[in-house]
matplotlib code that plots the C-alpha trace (Angstrom):
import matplotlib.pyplot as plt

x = [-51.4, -51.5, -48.5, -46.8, -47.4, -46.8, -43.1, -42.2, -43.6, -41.2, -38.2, -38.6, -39.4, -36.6, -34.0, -35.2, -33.1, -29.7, -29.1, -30.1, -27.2, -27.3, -27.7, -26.7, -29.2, -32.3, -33.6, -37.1, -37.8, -40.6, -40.3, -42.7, -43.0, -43.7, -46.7, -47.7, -46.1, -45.2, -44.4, -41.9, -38.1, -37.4, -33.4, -31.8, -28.3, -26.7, -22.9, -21.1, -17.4, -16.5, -19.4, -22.6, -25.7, -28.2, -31.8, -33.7, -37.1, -39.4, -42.7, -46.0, -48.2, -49.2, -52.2, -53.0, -49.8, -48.1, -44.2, -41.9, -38.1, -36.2, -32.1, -30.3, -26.8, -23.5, -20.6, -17.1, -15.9, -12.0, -9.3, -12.7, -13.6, -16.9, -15.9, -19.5, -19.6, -23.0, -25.7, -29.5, -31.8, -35.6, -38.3, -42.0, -43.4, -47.3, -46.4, -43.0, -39.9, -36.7, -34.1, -30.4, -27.7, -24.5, -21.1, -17.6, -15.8, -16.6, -17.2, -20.2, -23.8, -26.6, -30.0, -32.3, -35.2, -33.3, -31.0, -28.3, -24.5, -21.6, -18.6, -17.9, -14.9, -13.8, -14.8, -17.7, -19.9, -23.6, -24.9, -26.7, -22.7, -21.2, -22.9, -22.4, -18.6, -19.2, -20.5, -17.3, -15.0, -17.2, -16.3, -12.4, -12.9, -11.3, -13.8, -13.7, -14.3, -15.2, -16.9, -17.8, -21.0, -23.1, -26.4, -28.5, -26.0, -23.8, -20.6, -21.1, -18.9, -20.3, -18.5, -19.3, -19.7, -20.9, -19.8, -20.2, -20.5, -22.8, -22.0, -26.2, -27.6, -28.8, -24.7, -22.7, -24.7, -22.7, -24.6, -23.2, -24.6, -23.7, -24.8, -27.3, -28.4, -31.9, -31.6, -28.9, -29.0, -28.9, -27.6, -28.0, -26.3, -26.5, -23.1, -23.7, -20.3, -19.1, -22.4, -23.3, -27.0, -28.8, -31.3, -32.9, -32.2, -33.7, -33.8, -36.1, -39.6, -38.7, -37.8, -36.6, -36.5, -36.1, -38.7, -38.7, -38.6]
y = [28.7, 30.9, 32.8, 29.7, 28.2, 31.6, 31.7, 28.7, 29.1, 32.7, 31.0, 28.0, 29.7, 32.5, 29.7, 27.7, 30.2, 30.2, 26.3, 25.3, 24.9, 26.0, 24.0, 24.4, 25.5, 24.8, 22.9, 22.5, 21.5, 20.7, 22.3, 21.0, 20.5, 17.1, 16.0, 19.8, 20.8, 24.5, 25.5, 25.1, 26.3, 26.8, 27.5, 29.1, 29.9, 30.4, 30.9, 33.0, 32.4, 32.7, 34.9, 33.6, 35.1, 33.3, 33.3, 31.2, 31.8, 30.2, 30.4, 28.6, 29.6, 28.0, 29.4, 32.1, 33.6, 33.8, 33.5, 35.3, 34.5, 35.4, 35.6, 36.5, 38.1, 37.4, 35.4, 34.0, 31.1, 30.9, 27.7, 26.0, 28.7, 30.6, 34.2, 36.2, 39.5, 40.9, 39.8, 40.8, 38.9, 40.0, 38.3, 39.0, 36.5, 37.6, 41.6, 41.0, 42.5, 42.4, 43.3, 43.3, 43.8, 42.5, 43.9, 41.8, 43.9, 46.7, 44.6, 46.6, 45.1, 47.1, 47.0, 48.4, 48.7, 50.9, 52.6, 51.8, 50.3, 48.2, 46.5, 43.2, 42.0, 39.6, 37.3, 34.9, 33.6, 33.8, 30.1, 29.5, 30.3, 28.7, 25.5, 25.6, 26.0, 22.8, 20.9, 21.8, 20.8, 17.2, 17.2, 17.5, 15.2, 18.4, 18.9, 20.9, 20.5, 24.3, 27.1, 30.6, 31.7, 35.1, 34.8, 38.2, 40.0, 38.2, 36.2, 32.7, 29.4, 25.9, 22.7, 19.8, 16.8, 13.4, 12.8, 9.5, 8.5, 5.6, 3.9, 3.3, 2.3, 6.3, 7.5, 8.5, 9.9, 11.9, 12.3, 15.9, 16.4, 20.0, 20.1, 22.7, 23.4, 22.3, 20.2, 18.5, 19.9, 16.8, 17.1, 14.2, 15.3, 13.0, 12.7, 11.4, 11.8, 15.1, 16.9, 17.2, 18.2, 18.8, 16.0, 16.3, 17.6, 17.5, 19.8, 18.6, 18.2, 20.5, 18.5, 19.7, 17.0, 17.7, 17.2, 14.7, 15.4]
z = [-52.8, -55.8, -54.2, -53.8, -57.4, -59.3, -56.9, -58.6, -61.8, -62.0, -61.3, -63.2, -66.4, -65.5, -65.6, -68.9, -71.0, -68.7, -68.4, -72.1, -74.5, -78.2, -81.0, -84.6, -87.0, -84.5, -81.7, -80.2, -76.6, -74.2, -70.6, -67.9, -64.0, -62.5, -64.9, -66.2, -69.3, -69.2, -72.5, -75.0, -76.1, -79.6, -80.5, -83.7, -84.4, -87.6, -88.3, -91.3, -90.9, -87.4, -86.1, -85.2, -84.1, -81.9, -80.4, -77.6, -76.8, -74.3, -74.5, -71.5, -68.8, -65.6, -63.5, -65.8, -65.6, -69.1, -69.9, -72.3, -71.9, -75.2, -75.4, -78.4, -79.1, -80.9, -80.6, -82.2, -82.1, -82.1, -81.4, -80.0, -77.6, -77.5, -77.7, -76.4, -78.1, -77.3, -75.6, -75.0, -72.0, -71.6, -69.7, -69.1, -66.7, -65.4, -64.2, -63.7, -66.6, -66.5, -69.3, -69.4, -72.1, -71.7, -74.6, -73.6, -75.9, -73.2, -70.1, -69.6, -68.3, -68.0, -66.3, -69.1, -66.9, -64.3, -67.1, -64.9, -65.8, -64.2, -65.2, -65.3, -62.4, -64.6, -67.5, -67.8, -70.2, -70.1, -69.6, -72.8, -74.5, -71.6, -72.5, -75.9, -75.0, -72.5, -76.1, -77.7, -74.5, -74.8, -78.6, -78.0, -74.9, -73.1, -70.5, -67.4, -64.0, -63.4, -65.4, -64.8, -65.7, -65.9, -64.6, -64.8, -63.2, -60.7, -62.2, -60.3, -60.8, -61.6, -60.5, -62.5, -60.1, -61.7, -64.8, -67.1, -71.0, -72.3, -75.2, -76.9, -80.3, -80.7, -79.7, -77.1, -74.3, -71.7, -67.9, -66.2, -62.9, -60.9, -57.6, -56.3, -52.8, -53.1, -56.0, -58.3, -61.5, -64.4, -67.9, -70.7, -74.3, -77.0, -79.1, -82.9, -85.0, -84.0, -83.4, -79.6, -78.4, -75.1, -75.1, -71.8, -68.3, -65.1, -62.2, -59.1, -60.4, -63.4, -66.8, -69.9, -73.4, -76.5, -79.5, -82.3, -85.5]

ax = plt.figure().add_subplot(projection="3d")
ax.plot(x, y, z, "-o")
ax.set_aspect("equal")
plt.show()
């Protein structure tokens, strides 16, 4: 059962970091599982010009079994397009760490762990950029029905199935849906004026909302 549980827990928490978009200056998030809450997500990005540097953390525990999952690297952004430049994934989840780095000015990943290197086939965006480029399609109402993505270290691409905007007294809330195997995967931003933000999402059991101020 712990087996089980721990499974889950692993790639739950390994996921938080790779389906969360950013947020200017900061954003702070609850993550939990059915009625557990696991931990929390805490987002910072700051911009000087064009070039922004960026950092997601999540911190929990479940079962004894304590969580780590930080992001953080370097981007452009360009004509409304998220140009990644460099980015750094680490996660320490009970005994098990892994640790990548990723530079798209030399299409190089590497395994840090394994000191070993390969080169990107073509280009994609890790998902916390990829996101924040899907926030900037929603702004321009230019949205797209497919995305590549970089997820550890396999280039994967994501359909976007559902779609629909509500018109509320809190803003425009736009519903994204992406179909998984198991599970769809559920997306709810929140559009006030020109600023876009993950409010919550939803992935089988596991949920994902964002704190009040």
């Amino acid at each position: 059962m712990k087996k089980t549980a721990t499974n889950i827990y692993l790639k739950l928490m390994a996921t938080i970091l790779t389906i969360v978009p950013l947020a200017a200056n900061s954003s702070e998030y609850s993550v939990g599982f059915g009625p557990i809450t696991l931990g929390d997500l805490s987002i910072t990005s700051s911009c000087e010009q064009q070039v922004c540097q960026y950092k997601s953390r999540a911190k929990g525990s479940f079962l004894f079994i304590d969580a780590d999952v930080e992001e953080q690297g370097v981007y452009k952004v360009e004509s409304d397009q998220i140009v990644p430049v460099y980015t750094s994934y680490e996660e320490e989840i009970g005994s098990n760490h892994r640790s990548y780095s990723y530079d798209f000015r030399t299409m190089e990943m590497k395994n840090r762990l394994k000191n070993t290197q390969e080169s990107m086939e073509e280009a994609a965006y890790p998902f916390t950029l990829l996101l924040q480029q899907v926030t900037l399609d929603i702004q321009n109402n230019n949205l797209k029905r497919q995305y590549t993505y970089l997820l550890k270290q396999k280039i994967k691409p994501v359909d976007l199935g559902y779609y629909e905007t509500k018109t509320t007294e809190d803003g425009i809330r736009h519903y994204i849906t992406v179909a998984k195997k198991k599970s769809d995967l559920e997306f709810v931003l929140l559009q006030q004026g020109d600023q876009v933000k993950l409010e919550k999402l939803y992935y089988g059991n596991f949920w994902l909302t964002q704190k009040r101020p």
